[in-house]
C-alpha positions as CSV (number, residue, x, y, z in Angstrom):
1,X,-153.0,-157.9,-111.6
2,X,-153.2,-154.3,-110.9
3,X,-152.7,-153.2,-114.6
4,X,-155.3,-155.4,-115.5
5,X,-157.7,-154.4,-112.4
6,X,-156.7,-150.3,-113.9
7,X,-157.7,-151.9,-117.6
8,X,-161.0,-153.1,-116.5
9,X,-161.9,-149.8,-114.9
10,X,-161.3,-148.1,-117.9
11,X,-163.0,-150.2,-120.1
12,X,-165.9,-149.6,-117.5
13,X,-165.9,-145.9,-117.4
14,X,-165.9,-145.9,-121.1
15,X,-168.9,-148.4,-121.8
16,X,-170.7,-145.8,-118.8
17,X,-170.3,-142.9,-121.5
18,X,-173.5,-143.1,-122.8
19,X,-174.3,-139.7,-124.4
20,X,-177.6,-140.0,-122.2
21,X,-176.9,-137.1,-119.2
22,X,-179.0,-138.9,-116.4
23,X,-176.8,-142.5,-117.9
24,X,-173.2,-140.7,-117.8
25,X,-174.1,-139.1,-114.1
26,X,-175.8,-142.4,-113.0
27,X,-173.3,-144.9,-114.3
28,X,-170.3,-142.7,-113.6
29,X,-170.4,-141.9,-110.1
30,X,-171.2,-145.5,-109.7
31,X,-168.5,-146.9,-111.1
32,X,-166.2,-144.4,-109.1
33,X,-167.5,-144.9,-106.1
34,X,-168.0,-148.6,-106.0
35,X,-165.9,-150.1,-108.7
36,X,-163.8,-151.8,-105.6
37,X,-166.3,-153.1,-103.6
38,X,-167.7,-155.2,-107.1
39,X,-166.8,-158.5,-106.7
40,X,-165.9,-160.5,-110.1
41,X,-169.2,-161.8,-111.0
42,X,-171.1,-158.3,-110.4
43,X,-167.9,-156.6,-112.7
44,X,-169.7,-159.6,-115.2
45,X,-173.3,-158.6,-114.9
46,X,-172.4,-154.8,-114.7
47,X,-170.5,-155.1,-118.8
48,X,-173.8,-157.3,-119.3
49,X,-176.0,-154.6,-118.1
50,X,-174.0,-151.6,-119.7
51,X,-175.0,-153.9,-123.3
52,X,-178.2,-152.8,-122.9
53,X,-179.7,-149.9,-125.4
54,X,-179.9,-146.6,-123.3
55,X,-183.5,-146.8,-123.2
56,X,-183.6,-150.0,-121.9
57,X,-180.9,-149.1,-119.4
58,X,-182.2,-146.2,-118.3
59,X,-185.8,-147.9,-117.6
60,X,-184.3,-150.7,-115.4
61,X,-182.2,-148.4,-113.5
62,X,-185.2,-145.6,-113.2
63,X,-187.4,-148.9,-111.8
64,X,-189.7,-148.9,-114.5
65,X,-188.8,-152.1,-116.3
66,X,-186.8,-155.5,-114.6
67,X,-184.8,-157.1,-117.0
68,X,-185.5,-161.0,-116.9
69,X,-181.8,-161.8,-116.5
70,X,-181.4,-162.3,-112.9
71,X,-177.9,-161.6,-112.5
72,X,-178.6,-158.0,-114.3
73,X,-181.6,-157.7,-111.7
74,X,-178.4,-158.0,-108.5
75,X,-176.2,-155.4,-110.0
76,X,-179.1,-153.2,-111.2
77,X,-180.3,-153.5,-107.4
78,X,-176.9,-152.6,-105.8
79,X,-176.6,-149.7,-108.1
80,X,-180.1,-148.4,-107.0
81,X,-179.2,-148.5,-103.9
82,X,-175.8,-146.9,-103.7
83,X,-177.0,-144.4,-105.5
84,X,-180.5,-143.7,-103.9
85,X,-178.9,-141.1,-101.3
C-alpha cells in the first residue's frame, strides 16, 4: 500500500508541473502540504482538476471561473482554502 500511496504522490507532483509559475507554486505546496489529509475521492477530482488546460485551471483556482463539475468545484474549494493564508 505504501509504494502505491508514494506512486500516487508522484504522479501528483508531476501532473502539478505546469510550466505556469503561479500553477507550479499553487499546486505544489498543495499537494505537499495536504496530499495526506485527501481522502480517495478528492485524490479523484484533484487528477480530474489537474486535466484541465492551465488557463482554465488557473481561472478556477484564481475564483474567476467555476467549473460545472461539482466534484472539481470541492477540491478546487479545499485547495483555496488551504492555501488562502
Amino acid at each position: 500500500m505504501e509504494a502505491a500511496t508514494t506512486l500516487s504522490r508522484n504522479r501528483l507532483q508531476w501532473q502539478c508541473r505546469r510550466g505556469m509559475r503561479e500553477l507550479d507554486e499553487l499546486l505544489n505546496a498543495f499537494v505537499d502540504g495536504h496530499y495526506d489529509t485527501l481522502d480517495t475521492g478528492e485524490l479523484e477530482c484533484l487528477g480530474k482538476l489537474l486535466e484541465y488546460p492551465d488557463q482554465l485551471l488557473l481561472a478556477c483556482l484564481m475564483g474567476r471561473m467555476v467549473p460545472t463539475d461539482t466534484d472539481v468545484v470541492h477540491i478546487v474549494r479545499i485547495i483555496r482554502n488551504t492555501t488562502a493564508a
